[in-house]
C-alpha positions as CSV (number, residue, x, y, z in Angstrom):
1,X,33.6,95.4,-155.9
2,X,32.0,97.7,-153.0
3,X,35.0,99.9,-153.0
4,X,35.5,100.2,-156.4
5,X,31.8,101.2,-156.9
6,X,32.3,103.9,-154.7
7,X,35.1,105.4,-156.0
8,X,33.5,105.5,-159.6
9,X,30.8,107.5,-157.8
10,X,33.2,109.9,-156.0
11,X,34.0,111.1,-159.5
12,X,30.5,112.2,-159.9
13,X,29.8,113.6,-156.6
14,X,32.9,115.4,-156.9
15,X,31.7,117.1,-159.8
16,X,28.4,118.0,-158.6
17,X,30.4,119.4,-155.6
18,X,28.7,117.4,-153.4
19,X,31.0,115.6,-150.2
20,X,30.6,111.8,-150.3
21,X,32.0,110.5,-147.0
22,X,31.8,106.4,-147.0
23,X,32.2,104.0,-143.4
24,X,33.0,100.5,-144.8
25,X,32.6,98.4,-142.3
26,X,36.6,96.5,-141.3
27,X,34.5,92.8,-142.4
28,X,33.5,94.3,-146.0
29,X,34.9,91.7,-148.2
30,X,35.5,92.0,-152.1
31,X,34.8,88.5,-152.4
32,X,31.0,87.8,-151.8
33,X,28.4,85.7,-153.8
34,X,25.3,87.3,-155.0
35,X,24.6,89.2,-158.0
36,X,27.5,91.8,-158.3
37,X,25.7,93.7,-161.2
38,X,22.5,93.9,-158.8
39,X,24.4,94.4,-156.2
40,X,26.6,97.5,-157.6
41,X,23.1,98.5,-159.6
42,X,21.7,99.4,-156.5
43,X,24.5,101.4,-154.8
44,X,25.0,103.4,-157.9
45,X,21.8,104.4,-158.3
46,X,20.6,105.3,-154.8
47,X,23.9,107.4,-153.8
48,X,23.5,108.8,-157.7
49,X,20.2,109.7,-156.4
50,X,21.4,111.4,-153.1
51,X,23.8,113.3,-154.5
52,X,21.3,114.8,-156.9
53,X,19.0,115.7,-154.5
54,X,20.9,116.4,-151.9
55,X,20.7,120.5,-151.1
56,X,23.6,120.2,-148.7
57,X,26.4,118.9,-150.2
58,X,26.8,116.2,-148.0
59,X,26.0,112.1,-148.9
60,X,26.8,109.9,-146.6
61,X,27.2,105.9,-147.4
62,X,27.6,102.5,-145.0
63,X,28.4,99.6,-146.1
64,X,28.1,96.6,-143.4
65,X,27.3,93.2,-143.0
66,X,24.8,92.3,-140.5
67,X,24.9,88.4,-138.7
68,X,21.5,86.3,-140.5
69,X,18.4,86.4,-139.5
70,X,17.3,83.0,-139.0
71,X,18.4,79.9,-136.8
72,X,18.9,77.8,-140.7
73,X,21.8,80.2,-141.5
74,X,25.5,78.8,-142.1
75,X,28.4,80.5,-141.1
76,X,29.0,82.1,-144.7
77,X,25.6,84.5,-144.5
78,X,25.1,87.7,-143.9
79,X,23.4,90.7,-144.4
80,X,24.5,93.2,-146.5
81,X,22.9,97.0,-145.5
82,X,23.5,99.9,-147.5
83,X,22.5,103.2,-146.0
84,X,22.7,106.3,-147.7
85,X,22.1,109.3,-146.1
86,X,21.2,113.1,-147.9
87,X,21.0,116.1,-146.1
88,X,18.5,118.3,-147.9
89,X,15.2,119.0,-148.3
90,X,13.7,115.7,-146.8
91,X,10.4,114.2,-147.5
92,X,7.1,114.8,-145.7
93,X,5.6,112.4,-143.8
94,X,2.6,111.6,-146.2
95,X,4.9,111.2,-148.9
96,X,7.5,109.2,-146.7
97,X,4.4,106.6,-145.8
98,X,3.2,106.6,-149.3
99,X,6.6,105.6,-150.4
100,X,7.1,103.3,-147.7
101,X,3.6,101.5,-148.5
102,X,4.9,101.3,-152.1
103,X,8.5,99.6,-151.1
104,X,7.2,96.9,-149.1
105,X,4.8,95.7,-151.9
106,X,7.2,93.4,-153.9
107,X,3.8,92.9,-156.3
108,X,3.1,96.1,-157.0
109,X,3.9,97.4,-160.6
110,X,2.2,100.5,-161.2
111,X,3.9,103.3,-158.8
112,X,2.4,106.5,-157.7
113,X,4.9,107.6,-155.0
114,X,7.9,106.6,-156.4
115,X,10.2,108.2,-159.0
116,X,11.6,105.3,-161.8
117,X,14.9,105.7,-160.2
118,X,13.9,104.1,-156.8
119,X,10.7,101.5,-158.6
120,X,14.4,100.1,-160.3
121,X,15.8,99.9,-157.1
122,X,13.4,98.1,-155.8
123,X,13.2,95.6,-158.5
124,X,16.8,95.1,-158.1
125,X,16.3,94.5,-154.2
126,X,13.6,92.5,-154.7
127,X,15.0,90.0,-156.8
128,X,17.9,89.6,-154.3
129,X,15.5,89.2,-151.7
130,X,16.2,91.9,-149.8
131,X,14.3,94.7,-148.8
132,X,14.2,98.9,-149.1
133,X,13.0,101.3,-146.5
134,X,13.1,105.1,-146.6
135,X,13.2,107.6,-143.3
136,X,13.1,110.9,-143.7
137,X,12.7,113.9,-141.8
138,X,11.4,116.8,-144.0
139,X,13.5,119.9,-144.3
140,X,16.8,117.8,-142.8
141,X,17.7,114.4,-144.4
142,X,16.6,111.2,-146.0
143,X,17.8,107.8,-145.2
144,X,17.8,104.7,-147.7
145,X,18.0,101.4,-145.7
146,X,18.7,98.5,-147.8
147,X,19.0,94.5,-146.9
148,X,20.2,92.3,-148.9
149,X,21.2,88.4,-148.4
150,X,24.5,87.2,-149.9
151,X,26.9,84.4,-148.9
152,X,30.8,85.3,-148.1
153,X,32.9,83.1,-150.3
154,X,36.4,82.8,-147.4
């Protein structure tokens, strides 16, 4: 499913002339339970976002799975993290904590600091219970962490 998502996106990157250069980690499996629509929803949409913003030509994407959280976890969770990183124009620290504020407010409906794009991206998250963060250095990069919980199905 992941790798498949990211080669429909290479198509697109490719013709925005943009370089989309993936690490996936070696324990990535197809097979995982969780929403897959959600899942590939918010992937799509966040490298489709760095590659239109990016002012670099350069997106980079990771795909890992990160060991639970908690002490009640079985063997089968994980953590799955997305990070997607644009070189470009970056986003100013005002903005960045504005954002931020806005992204760790599952509540909140009405968005100032946040484009439709990333207010369905965190929808998506949210209903996966997982969580966004953005960091962002203006004038060099920004960086979309995502967590999300799913269960490997081995």
């Amino acid at each position: 499913m992941l790798n498949g998502t990211i080669a429909a996106i290479r198509l697109i990157a490719e013709d925005e002339n943009i370089e989309l250069s993936e690490k996936i980690g070696n324990d990535i499996y197809d097979i995982i339970t969780g929403d897959r629509f959600r899942i590939r929803a918010v992937l799509t949409q966040l490298v489709g976002s760095a590659i239109i913003h990016s002012t670099n030509s350069k997106v980079r994407v990771s795909i890992d799975f990160l060991p639970p959280q908690n002490e009640q976890s079985n063997s089968k969770d994980r953590i799955l993290k997305f990070v997607v990183h644009s070189v470009g124009a970056g986003i100013s620290k005002n903005k960045l904590q504005e954002m931020n504020s806005e992204l760790k407010n599952p509540h909140l409906i009405k968005h100032q600091a946040l484009d439709s794009g990333l207010a369905f991206i965190k929808h998506l998250t949210y209903q996966m219970k997982g969580s966004i963060k953005i960091d962002s250095k203006e004038g060099h990069y920004t960086k979309f962490l995502v967590s999300i919980p799913i269960q490997l199905v081995i």
